[in-house]
Backbone as XML, in Angstrom:
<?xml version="1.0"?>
<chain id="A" units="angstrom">
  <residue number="1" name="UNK">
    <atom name="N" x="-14.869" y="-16.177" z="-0.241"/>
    <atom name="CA" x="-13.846" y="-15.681" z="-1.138"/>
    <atom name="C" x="-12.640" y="-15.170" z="-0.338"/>
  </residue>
  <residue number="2" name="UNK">
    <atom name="N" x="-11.510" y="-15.329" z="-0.948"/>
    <atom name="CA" x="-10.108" y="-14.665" z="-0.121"/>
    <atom name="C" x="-10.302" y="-13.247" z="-0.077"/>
  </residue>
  <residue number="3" name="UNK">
    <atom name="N" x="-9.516" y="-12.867" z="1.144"/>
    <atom name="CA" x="-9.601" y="-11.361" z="1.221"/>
    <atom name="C" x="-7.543" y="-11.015" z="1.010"/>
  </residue>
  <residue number="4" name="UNK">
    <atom name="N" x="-7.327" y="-10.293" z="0.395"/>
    <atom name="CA" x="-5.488" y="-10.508" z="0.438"/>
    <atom name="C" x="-5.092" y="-9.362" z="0.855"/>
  </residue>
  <residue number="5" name="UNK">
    <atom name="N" x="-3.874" y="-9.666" z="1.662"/>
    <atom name="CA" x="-3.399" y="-8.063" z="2.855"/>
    <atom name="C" x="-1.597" y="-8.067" z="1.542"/>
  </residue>
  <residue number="6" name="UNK">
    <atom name="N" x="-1.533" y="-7.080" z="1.248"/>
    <atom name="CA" x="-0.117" y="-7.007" z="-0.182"/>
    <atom name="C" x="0.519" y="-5.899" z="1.178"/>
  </residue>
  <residue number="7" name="UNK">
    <atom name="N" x="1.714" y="-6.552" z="1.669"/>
    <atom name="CA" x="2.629" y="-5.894" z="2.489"/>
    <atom name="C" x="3.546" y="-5.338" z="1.808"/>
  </residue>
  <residue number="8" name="UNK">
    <atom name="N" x="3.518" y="-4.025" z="1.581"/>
    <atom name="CA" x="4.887" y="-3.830" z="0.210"/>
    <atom name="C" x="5.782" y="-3.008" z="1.489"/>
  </residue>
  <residue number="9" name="UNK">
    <atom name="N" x="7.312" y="-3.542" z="1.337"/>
    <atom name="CA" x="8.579" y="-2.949" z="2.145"/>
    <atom name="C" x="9.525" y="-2.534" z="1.098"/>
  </residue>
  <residue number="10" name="UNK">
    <atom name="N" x="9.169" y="-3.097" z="-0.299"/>
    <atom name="CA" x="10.096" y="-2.671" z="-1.251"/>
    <atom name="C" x="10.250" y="-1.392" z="-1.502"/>
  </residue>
  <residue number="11" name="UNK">
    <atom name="N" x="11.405" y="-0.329" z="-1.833"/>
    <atom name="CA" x="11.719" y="0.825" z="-2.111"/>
    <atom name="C" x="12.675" y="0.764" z="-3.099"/>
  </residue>
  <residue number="12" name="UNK">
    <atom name="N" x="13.423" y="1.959" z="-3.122"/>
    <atom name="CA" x="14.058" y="2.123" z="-4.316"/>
    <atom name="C" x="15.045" y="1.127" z="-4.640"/>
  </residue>
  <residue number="13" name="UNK">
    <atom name="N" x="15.673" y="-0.080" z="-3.406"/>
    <atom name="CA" x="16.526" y="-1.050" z="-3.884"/>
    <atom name="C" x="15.526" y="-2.175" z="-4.864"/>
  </residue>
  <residue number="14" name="UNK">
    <atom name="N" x="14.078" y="-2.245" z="-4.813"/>
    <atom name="CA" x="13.710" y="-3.366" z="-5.211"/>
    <atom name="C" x="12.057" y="-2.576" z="-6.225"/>
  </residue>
  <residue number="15" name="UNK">
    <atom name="N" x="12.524" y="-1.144" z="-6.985"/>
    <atom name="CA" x="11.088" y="-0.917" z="-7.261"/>
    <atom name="C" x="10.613" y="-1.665" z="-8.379"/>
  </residue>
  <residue number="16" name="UNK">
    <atom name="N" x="10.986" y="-2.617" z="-8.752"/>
    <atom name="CA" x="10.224" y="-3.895" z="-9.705"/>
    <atom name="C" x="9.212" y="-4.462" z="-8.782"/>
  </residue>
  <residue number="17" name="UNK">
    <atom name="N" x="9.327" y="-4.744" z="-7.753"/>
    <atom name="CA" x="8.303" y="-5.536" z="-7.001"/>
    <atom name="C" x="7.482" y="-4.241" z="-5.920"/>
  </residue>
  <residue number="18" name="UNK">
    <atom name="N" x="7.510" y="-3.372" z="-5.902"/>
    <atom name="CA" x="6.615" y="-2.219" z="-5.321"/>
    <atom name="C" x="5.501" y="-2.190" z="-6.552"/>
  </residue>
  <residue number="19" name="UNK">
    <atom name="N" x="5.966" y="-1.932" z="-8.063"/>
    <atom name="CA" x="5.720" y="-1.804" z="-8.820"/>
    <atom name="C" x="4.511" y="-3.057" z="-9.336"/>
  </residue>
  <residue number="20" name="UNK">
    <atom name="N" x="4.839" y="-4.341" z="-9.127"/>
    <atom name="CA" x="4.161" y="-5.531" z="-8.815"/>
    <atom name="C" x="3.317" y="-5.536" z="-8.041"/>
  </residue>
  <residue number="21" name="UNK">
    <atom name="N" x="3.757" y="-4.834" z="-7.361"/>
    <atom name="CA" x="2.315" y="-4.915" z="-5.970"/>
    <atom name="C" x="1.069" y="-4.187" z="-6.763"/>
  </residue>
  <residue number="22" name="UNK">
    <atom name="N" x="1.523" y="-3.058" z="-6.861"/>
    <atom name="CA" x="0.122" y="-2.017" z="-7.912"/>
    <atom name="C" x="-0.278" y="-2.589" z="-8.751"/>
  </residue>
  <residue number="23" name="UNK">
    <atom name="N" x="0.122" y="-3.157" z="-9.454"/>
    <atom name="CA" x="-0.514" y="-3.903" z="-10.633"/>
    <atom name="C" x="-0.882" y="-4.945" z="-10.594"/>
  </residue>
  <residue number="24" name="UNK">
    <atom name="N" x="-0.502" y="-6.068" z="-9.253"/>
    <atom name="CA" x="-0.990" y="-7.068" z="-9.136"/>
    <atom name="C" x="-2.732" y="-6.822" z="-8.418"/>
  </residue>
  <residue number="25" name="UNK">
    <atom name="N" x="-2.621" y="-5.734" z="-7.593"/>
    <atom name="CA" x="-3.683" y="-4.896" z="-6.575"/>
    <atom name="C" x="-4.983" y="-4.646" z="-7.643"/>
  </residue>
  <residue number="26" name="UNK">
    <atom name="N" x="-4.108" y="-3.796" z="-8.921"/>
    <atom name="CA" x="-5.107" y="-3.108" z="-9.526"/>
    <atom name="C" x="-5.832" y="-4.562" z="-10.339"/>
  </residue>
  <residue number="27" name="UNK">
    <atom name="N" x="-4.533" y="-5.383" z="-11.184"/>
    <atom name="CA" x="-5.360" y="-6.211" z="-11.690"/>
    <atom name="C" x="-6.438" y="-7.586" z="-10.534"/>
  </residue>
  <residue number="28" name="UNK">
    <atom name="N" x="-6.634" y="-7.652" z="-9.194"/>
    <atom name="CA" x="-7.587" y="-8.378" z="-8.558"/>
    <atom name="C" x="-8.064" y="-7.607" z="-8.646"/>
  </residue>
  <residue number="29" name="UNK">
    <atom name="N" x="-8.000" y="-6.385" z="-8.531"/>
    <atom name="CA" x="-9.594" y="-5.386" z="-7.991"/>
    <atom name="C" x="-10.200" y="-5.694" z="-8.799"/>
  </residue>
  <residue number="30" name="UNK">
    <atom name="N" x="-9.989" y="-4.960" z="-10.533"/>
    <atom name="CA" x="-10.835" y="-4.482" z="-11.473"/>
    <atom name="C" x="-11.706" y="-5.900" z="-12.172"/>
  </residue>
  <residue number="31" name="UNK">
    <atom name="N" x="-10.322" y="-7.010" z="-11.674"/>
    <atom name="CA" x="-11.283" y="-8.366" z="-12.396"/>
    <atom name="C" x="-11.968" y="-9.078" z="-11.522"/>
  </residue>
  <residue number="32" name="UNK">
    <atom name="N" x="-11.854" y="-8.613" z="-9.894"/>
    <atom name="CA" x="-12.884" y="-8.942" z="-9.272"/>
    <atom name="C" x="-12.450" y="-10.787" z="-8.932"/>
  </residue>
  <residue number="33" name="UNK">
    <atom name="N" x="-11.200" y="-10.825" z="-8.975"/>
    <atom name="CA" x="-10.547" y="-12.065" z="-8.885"/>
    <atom name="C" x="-10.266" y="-12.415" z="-7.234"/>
  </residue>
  <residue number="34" name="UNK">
    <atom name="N" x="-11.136" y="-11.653" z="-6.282"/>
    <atom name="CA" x="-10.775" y="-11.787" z="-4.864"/>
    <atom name="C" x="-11.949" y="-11.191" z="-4.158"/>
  </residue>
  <residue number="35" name="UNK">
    <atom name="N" x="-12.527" y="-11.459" z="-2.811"/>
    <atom name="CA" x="-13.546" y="-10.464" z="-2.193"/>
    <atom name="C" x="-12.665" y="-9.176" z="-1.659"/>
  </residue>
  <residue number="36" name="UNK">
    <atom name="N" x="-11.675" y="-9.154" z="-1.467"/>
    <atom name="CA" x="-10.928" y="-7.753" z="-1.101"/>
    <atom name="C" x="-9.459" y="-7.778" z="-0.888"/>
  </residue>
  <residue number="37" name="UNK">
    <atom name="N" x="-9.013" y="-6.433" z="-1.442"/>
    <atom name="CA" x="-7.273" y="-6.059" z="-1.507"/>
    <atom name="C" x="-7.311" y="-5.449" z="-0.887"/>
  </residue>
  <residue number="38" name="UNK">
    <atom name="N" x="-5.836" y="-5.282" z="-0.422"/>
    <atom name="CA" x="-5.508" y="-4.502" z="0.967"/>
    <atom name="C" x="-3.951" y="-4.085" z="0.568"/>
  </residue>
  <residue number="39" name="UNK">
    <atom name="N" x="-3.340" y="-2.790" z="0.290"/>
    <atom name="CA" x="-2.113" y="-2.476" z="0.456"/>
    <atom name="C" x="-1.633" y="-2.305" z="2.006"/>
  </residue>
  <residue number="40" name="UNK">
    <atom name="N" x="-0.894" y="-2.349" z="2.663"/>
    <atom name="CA" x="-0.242" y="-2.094" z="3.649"/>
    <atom name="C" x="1.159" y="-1.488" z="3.004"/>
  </residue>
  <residue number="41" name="UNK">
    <atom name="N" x="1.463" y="0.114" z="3.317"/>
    <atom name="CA" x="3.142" y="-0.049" z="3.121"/>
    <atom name="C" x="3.744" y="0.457" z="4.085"/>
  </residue>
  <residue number="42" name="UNK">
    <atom name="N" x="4.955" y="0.068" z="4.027"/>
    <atom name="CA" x="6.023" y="0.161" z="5.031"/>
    <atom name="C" x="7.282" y="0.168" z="4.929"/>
  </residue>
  <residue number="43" name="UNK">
    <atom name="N" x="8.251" y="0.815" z="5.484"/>
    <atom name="CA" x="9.727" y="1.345" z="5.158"/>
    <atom name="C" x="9.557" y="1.899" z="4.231"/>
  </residue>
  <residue number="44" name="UNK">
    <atom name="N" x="10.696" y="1.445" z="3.350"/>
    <atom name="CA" x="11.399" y="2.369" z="2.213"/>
    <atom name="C" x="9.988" y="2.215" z="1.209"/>
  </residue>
  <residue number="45" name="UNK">
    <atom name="N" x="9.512" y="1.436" z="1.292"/>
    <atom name="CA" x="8.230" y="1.765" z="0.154"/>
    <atom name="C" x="7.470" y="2.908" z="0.441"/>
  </residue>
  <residue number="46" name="UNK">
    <atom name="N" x="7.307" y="3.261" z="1.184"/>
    <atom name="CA" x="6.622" y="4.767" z="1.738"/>
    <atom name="C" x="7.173" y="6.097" z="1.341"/>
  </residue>
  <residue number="47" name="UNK">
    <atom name="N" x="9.044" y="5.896" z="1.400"/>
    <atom name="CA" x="9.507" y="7.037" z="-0.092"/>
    <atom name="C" x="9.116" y="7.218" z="-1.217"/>
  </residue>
  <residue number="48" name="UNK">
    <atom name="N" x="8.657" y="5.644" z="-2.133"/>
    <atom name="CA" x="8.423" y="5.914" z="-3.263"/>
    <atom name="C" x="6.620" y="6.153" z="-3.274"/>
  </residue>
  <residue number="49" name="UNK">
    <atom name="N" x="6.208" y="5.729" z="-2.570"/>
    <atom name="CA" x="5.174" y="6.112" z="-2.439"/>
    <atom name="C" x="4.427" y="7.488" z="-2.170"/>
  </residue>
  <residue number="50" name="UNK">
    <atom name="N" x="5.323" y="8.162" z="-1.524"/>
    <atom name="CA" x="4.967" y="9.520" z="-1.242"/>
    <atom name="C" x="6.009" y="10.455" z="-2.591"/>
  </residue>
  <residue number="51" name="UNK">
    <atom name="N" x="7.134" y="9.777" z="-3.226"/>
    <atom name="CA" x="7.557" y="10.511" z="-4.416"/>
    <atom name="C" x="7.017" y="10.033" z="-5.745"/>
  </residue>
  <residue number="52" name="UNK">
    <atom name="N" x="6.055" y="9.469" z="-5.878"/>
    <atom name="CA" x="5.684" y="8.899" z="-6.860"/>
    <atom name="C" x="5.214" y="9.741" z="-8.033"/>
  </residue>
  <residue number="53" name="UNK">
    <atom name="N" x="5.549" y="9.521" z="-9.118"/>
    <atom name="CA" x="5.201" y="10.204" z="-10.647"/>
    <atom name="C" x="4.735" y="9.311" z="-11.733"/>
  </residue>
  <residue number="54" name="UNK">
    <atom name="N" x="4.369" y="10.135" z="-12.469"/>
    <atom name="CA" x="3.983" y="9.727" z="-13.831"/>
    <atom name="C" x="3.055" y="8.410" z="-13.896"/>
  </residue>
  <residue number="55" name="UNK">
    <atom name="N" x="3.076" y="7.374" z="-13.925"/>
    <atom name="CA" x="2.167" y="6.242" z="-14.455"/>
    <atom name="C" x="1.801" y="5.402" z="-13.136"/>
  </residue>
  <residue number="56" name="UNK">
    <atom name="N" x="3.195" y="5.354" z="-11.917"/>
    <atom name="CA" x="3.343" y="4.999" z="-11.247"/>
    <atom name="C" x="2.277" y="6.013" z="-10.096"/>
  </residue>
  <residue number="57" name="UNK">
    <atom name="N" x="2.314" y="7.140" z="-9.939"/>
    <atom name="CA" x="1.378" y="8.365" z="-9.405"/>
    <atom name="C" x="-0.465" y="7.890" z="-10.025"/>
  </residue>
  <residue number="58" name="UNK">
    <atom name="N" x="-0.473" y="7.476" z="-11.145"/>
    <atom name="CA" x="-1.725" y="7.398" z="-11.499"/>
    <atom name="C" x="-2.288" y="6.056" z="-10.944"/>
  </residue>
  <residue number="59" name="UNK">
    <atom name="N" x="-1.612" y="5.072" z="-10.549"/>
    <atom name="CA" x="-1.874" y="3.639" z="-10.264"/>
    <atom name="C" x="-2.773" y="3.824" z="-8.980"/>
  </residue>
  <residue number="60" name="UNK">
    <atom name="N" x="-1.574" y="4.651" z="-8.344"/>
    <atom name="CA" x="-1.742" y="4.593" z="-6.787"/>
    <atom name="C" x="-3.158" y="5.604" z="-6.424"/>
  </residue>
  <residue number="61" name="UNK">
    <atom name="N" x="-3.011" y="6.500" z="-7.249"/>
    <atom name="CA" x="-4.254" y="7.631" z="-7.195"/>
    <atom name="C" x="-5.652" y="6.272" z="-7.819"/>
  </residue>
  <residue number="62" name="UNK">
    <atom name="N" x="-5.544" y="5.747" z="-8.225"/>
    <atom name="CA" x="-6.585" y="4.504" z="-8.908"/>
    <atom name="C" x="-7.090" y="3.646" z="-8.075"/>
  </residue>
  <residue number="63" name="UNK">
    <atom name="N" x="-5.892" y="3.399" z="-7.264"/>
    <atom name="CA" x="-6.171" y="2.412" z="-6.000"/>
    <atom name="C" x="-6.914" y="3.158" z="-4.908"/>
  </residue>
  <residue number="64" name="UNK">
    <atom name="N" x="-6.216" y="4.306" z="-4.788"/>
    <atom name="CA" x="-6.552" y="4.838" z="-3.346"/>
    <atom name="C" x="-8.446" y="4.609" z="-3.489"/>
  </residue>
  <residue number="65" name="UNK">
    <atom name="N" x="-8.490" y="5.293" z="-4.771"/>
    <atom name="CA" x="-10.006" y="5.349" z="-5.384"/>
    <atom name="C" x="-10.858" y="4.777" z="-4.927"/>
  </residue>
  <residue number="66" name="UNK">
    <atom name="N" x="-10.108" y="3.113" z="-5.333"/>
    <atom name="CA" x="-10.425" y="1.509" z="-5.267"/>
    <atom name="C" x="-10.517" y="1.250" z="-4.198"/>
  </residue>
  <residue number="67" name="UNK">
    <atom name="N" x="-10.342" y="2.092" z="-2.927"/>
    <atom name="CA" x="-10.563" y="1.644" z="-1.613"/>
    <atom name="C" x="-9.295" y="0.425" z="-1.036"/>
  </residue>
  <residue number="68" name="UNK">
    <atom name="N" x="-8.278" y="0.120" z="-2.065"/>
    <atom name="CA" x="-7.524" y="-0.675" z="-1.896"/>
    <atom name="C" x="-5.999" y="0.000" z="-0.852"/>
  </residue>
  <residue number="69" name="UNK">
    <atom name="N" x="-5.574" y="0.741" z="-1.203"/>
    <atom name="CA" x="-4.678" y="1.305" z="-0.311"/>
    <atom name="C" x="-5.219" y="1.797" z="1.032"/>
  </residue>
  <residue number="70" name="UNK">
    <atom name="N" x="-4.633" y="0.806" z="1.851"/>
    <atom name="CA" x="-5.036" y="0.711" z="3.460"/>
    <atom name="C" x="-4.409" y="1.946" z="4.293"/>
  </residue>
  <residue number="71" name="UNK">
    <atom name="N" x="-2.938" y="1.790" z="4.356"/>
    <atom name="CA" x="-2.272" y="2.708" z="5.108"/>
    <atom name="C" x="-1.158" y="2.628" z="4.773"/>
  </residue>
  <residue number="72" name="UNK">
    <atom name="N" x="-0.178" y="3.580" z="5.352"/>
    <atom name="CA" x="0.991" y="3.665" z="5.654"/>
    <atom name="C" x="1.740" y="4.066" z="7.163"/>
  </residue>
  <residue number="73" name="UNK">
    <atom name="N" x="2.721" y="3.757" z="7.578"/>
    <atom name="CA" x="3.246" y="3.254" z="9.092"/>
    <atom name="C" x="3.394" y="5.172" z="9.160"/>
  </residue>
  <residue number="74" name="UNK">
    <atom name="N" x="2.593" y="5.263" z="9.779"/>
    <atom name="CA" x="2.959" y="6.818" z="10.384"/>
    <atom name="C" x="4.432" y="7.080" z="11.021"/>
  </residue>
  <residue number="75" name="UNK">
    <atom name="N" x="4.844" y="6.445" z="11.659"/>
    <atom name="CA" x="6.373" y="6.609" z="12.370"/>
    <atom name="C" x="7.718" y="6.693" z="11.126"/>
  </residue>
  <residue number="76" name="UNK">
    <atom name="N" x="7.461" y="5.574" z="9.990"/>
    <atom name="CA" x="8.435" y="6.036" z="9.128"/>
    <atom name="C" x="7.733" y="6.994" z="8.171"/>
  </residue>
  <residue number="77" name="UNK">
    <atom name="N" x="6.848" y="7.273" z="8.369"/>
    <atom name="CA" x="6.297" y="8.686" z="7.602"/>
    <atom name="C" x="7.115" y="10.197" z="8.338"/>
  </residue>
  <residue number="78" name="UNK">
    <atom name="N" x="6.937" y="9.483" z="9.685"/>
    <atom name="CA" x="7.082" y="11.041" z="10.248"/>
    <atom name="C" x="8.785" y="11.028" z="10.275"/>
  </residue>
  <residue number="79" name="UNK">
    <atom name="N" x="9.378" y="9.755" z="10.407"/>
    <atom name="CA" x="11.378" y="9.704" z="10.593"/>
    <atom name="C" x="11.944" y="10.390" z="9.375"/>
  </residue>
  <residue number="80" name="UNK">
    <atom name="N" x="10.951" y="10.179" z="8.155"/>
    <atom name="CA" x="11.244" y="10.780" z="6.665"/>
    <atom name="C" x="11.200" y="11.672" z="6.171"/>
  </residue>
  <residue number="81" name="UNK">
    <atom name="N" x="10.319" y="12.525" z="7.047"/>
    <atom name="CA" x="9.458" y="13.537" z="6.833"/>
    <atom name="C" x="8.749" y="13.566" z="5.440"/>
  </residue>
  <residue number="82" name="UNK">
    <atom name="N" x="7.883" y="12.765" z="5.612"/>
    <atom name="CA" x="6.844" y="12.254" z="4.043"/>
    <atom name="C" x="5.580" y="12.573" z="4.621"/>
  </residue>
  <residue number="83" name="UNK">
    <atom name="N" x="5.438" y="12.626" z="5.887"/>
    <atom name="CA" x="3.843" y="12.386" z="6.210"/>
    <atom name="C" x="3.095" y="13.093" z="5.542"/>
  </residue>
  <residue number="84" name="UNK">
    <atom name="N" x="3.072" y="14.773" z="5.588"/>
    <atom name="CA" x="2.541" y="15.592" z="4.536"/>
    <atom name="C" x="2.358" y="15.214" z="3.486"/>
  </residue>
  <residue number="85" name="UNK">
    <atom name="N" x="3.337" y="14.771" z="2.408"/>
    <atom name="CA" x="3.340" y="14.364" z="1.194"/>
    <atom name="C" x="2.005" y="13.235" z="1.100"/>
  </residue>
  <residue number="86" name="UNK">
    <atom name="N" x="1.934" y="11.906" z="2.094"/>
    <atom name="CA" x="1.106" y="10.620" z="1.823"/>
    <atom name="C" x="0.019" y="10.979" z="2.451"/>
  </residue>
  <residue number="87" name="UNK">
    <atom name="N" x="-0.020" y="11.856" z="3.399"/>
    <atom name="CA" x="-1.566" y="12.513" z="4.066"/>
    <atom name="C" x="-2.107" y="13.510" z="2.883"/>
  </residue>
  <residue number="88" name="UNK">
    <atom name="N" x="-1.199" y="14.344" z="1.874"/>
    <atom name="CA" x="-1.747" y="15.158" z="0.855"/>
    <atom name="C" x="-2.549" y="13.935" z="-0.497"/>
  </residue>
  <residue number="89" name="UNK">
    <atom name="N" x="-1.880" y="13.316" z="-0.579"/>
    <atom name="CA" x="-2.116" y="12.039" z="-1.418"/>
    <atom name="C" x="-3.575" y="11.113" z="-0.987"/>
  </residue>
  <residue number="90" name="UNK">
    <atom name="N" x="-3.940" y="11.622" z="0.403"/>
    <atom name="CA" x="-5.416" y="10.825" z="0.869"/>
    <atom name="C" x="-4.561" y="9.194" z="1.367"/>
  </residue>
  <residue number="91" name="UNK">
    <atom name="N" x="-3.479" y="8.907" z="1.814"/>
    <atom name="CA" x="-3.023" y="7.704" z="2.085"/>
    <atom name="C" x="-3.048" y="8.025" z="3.969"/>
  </residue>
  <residue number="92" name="UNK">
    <atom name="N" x="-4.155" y="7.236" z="4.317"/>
    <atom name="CA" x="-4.262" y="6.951" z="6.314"/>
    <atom name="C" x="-2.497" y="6.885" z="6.770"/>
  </residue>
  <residue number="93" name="UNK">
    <atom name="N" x="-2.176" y="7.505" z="7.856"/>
    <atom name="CA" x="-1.088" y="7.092" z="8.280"/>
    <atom name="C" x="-1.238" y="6.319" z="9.990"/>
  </residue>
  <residue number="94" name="UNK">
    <atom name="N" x="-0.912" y="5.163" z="9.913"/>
    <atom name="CA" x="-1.286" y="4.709" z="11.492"/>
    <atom name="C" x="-0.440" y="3.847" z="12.074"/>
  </residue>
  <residue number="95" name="UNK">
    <atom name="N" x="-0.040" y="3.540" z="12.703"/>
    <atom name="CA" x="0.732" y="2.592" z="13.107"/>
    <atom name="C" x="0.670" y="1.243" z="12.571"/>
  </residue>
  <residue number="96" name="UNK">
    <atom name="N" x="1.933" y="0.735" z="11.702"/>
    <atom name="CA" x="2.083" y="-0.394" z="10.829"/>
    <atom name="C" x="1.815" y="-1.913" z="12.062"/>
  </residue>
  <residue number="97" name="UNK">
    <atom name="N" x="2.281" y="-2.125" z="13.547"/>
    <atom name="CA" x="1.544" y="-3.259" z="14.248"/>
    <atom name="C" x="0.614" y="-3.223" z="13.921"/>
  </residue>
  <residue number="98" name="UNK">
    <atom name="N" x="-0.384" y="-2.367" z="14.760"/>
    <atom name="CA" x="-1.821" y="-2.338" z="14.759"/>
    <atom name="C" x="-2.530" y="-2.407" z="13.330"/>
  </residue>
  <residue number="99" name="UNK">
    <atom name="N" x="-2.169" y="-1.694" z="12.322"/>
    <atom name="CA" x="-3.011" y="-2.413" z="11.349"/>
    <atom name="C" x="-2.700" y="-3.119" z="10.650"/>
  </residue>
  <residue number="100" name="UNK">
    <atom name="N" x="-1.590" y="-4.341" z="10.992"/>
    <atom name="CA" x="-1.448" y="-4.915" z="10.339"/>
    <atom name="C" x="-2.443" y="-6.677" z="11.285"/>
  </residue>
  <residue number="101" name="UNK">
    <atom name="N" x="-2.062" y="-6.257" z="12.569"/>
    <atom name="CA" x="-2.889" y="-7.561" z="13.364"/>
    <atom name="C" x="-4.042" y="-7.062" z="13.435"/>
  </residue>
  <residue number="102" name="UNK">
    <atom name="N" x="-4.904" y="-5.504" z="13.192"/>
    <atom name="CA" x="-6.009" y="-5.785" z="12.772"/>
    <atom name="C" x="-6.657" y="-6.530" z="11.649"/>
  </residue>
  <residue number="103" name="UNK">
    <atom name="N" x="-6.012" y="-6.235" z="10.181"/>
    <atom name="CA" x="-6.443" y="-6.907" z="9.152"/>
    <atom name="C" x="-6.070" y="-8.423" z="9.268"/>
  </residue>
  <residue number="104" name="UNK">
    <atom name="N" x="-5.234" y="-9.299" z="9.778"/>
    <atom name="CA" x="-4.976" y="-10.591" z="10.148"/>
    <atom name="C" x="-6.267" y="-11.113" z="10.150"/>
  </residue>
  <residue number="105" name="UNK">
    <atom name="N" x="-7.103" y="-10.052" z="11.491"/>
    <atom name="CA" x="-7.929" y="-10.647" z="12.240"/>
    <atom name="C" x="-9.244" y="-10.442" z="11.848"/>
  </residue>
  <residue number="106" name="UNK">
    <atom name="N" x="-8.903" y="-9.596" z="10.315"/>
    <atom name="CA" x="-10.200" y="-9.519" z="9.389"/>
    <atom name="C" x="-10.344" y="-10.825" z="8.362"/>
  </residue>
  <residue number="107" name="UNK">
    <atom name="N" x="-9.220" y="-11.950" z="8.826"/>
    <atom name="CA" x="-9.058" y="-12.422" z="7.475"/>
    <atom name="C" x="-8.360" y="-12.754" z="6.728"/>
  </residue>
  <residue number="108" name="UNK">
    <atom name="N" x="-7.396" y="-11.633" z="5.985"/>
    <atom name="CA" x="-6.660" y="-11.346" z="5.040"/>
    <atom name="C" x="-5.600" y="-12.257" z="5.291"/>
  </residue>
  <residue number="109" name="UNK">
    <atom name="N" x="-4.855" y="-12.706" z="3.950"/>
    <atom name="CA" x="-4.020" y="-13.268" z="3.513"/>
    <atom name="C" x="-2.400" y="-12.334" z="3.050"/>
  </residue>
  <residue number="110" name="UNK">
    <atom name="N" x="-1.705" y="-12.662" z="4.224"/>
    <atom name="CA" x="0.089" y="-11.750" z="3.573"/>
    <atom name="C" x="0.390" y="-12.199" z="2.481"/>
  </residue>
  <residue number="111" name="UNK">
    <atom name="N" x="0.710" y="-11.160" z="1.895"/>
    <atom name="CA" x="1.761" y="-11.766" z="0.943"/>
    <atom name="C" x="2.626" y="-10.611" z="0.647"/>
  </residue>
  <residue number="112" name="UNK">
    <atom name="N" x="4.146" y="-10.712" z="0.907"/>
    <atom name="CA" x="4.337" y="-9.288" z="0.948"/>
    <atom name="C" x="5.592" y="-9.148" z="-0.413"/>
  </residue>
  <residue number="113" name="UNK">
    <atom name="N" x="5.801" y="-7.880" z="-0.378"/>
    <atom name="CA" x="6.741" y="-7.340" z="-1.328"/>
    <atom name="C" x="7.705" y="-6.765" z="-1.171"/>
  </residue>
</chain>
């Protein structure tokens, strides 16, 4: 079965497709339409990610759940000063190379946002 790595870079210029990512994430998980999801985020998606509210806050709290939200790039966590915020949220912060050519090498399929 595919395993899929969802690279989201989208932020506030593009949050239709950040927004896509969660719901595309949540709907493989729950229907079981894949052997495994993988968020990766990075740049400006990591603002909205660490400011996230209302419906958009509940997705991500759903995923994290779901074991589906992987990480976020610690370095633009820390340039933003968000890290607190996505480390309070239970979101790993690690260096966006490394886990991104780790999961490659698990497998996973890019497809990013």
């Amino acid at each position: 079965m595919t395993k899929i790595l969802y690279v989201v870079m989208s932020g506030s210029e593009a949050e239709q497709k950040f927004d896509m990512a969660l719901l595309s994430a949540m709907r493989m998980t729950e229907n079981k339409m894949v052997e495994k999801v993988k968020l990766l985020f990075f740049g400006p998606s990591e603002i909205l990610l660490a400011h996230a509210t209302g419906e958009r806050a509940e997705k991500i709290k759903k995923l994290i759940g779901y074991g589906v939200v992987d990480s976020a790039c610690i370095m633009i966590a820390q340039n933003n000063k968000i890290d607190v915020e996505l480390k309070t949220q239970g979101i790993m912060l690690e260096g966006y190379s490394s886990r991104l050519v780790a999961l490659l090498a698990e497998g996973y399929t890019p497809v990013t946002f």
